[in-house]
C-alpha positions as CSV (number, residue, x, y, z in Angstrom):
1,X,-36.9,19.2,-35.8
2,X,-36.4,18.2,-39.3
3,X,-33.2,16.1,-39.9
4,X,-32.7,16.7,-42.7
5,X,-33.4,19.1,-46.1
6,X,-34.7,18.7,-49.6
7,X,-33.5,21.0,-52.4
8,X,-36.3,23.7,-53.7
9,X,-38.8,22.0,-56.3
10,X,-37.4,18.5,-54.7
11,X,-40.6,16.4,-53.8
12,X,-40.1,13.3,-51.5
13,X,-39.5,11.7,-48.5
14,X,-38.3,13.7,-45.1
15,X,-37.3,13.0,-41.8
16,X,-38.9,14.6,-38.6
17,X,-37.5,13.9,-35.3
18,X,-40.4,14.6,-32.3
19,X,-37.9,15.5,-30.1
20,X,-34.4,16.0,-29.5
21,X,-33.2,12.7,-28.6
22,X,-34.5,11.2,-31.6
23,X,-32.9,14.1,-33.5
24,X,-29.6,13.3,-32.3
25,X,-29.8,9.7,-33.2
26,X,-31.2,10.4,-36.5
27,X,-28.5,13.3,-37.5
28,X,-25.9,10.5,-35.5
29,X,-26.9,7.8,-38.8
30,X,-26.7,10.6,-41.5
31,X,-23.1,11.3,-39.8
32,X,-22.1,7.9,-40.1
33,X,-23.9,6.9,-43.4
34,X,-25.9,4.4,-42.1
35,X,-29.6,6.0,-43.4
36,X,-30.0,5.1,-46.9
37,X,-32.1,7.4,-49.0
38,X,-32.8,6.6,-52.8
39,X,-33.7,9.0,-55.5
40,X,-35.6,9.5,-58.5
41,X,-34.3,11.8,-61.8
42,X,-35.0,12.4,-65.2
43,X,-31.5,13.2,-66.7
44,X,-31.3,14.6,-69.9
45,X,-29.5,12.8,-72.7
46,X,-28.6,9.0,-73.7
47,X,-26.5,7.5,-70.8
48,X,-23.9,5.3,-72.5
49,X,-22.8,3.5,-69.0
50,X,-26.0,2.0,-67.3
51,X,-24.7,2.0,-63.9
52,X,-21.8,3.6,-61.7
53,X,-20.7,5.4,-59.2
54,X,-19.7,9.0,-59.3
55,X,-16.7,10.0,-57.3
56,X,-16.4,13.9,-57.6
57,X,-15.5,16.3,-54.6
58,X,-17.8,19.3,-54.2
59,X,-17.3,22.7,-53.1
60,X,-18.9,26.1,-53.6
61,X,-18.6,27.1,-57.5
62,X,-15.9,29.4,-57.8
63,X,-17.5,31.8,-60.2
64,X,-20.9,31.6,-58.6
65,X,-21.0,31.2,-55.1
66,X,-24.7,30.1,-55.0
67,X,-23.7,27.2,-57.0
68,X,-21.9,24.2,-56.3
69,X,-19.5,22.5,-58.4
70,X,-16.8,19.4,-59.1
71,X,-13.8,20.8,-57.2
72,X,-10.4,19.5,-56.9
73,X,-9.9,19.8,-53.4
74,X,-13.7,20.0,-52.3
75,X,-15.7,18.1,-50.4
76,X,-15.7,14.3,-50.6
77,X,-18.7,13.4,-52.6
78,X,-19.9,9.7,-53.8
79,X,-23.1,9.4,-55.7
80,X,-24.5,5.7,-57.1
81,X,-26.9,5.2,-60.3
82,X,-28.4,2.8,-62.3
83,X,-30.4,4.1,-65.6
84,X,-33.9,2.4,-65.0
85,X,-35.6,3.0,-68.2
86,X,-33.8,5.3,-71.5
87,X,-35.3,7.7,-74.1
88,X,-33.8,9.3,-77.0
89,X,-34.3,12.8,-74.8
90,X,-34.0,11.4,-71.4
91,X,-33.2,8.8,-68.7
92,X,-35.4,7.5,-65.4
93,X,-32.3,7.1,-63.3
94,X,-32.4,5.4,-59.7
95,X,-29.7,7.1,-57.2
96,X,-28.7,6.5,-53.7
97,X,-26.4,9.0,-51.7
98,X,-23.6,7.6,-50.4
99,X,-22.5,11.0,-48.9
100,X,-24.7,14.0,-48.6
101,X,-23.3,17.1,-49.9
102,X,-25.7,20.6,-51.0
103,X,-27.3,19.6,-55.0
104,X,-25.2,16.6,-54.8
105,X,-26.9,14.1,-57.3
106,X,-27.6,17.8,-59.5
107,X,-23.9,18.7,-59.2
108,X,-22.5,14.7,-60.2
109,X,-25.0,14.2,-62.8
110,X,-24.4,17.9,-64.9
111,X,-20.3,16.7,-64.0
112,X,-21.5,13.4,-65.9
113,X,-23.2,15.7,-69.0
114,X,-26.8,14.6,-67.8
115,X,-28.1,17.5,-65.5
116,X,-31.1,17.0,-64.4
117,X,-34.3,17.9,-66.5
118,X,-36.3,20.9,-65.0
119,X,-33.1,22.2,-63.0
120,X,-32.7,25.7,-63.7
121,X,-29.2,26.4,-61.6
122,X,-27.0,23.1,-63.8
123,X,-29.0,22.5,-66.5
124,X,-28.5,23.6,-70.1
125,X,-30.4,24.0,-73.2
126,X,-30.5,21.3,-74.8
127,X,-33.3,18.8,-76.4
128,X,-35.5,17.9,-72.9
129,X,-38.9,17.1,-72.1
130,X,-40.8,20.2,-71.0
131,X,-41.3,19.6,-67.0
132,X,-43.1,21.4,-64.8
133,X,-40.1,21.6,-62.1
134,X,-37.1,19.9,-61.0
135,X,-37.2,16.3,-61.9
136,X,-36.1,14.6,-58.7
137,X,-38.1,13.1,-56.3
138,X,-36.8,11.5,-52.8
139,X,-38.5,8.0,-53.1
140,X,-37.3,6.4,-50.1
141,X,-35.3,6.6,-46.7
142,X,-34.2,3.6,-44.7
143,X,-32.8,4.4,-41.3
144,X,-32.9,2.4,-37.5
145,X,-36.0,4.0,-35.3
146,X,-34.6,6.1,-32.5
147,X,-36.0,4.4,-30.1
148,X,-36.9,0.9,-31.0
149,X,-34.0,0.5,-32.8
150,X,-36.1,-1.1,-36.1
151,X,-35.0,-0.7,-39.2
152,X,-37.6,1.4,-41.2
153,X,-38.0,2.0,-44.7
154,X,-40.5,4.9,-45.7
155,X,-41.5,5.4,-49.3
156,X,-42.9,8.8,-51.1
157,X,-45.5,8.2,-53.0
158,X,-44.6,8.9,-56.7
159,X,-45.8,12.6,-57.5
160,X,-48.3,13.2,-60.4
161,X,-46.3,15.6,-62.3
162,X,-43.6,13.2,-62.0
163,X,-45.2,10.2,-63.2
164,X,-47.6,12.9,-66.2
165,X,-43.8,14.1,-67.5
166,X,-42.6,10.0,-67.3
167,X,-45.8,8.9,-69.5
168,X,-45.8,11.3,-71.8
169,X,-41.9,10.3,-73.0
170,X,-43.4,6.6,-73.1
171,X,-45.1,5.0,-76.1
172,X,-48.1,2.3,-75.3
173,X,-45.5,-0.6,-75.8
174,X,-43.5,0.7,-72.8
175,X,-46.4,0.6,-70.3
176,X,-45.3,-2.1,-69.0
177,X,-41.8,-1.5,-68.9
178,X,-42.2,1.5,-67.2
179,X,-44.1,-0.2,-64.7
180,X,-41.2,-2.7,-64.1
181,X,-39.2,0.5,-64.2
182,X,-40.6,1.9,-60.9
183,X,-40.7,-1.7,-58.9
184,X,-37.1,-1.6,-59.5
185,X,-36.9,1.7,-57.2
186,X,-38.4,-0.7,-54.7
187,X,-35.4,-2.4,-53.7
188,X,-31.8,-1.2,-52.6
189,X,-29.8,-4.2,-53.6
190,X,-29.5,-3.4,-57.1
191,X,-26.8,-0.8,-56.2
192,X,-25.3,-2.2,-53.6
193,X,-22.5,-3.9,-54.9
194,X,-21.6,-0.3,-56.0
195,X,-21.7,1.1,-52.7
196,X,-18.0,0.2,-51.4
């Protein structure tokens, strides 16, 4: 069974148990916050803090109840970023979920005035890149194996619209920089100190 969901448009990593033992463990460490998945957006806007942690509780939207929304009294909801490389238009963020709540990173980054570029339930009109989809791709889950009890770490390939929308905001001087941009989604530590 699958363990877990990605929002529509969401590309990325996912979690399939083969059976229901290793289901169980597997929804046991999203219960308990031990499985660590990281994320990938294109927010819109200039992000004047590079890194932080959102604390916001979420509930259903009160006017809309498809949506979600920052609600006093809602859901506790924790959300950690770090702005890997910044445009005029735009920002490559790095998230990880501390909690998992429905269009969580969506939800924290539209309640920071950054919704995500391509989202058409929280974003806005604004000046953004034109994107094929949502911007947000599920780069990575780390989690114990079931049955081995290893700790894994599997990685989603970066997708090409992703990467097309991501070169097309770069000029030829930030090649490189971009390049350092996305090793940097290669490793956790950068936001762990924010994690507590």
């Amino acid at each position: 069974g699958i363990v877990h969901r990605l929002d529509k448009d969401t590309s990325g990593a996912l979690l399939i148990a083969k059976h229901d033992k290793a289901h169980q463990m597997l929804s046991a460490q999203f219960k308990a916050r031990t499985l660590c998945k990281v994320y990938a957006a294109l927010a819109v806007g200039r992000f004047a803090v590079p890194q932080g942690r959102v604390d916001a509780p979420i509930a259903r939207d009160g006017k809309d109840r498809k949506r979600m929304a920052v609600v006093a009294g809602g859901r506790p909801a924790a959300t950690l970023y770090r702005v890997a490389m910044q445009w005029p238009q735009a920002a490559l963020l790095k998230l990880r979920l501390v909690t998992g709540r429905t269009h969580q990173i969506r939800v924290h980054m539209r309640h920071l005035g950054h919704p995500l570029a391509g989202d058409a339930i929280y974003g806005d009109r604004r000046a953004a890149p034109t994107v094929p989809r949502l911007m947000l791709h599920a780069r990575s889950i780390t989690f114990t194996h079931p049955i081995t009890d290893e700790r894994l770490r599997v990685e989603a390939p970066w997708p090409q619209d992703f990467l097309t929308v991501l070169q097309k905001l770069s000029n030829p001087a930030e090649t490189a920089a971009l390049a350092e941009a996305f090793a940097g989604f290669d490793t956790l530590q950068v936001l762990d100190g924010l994690a507590e």
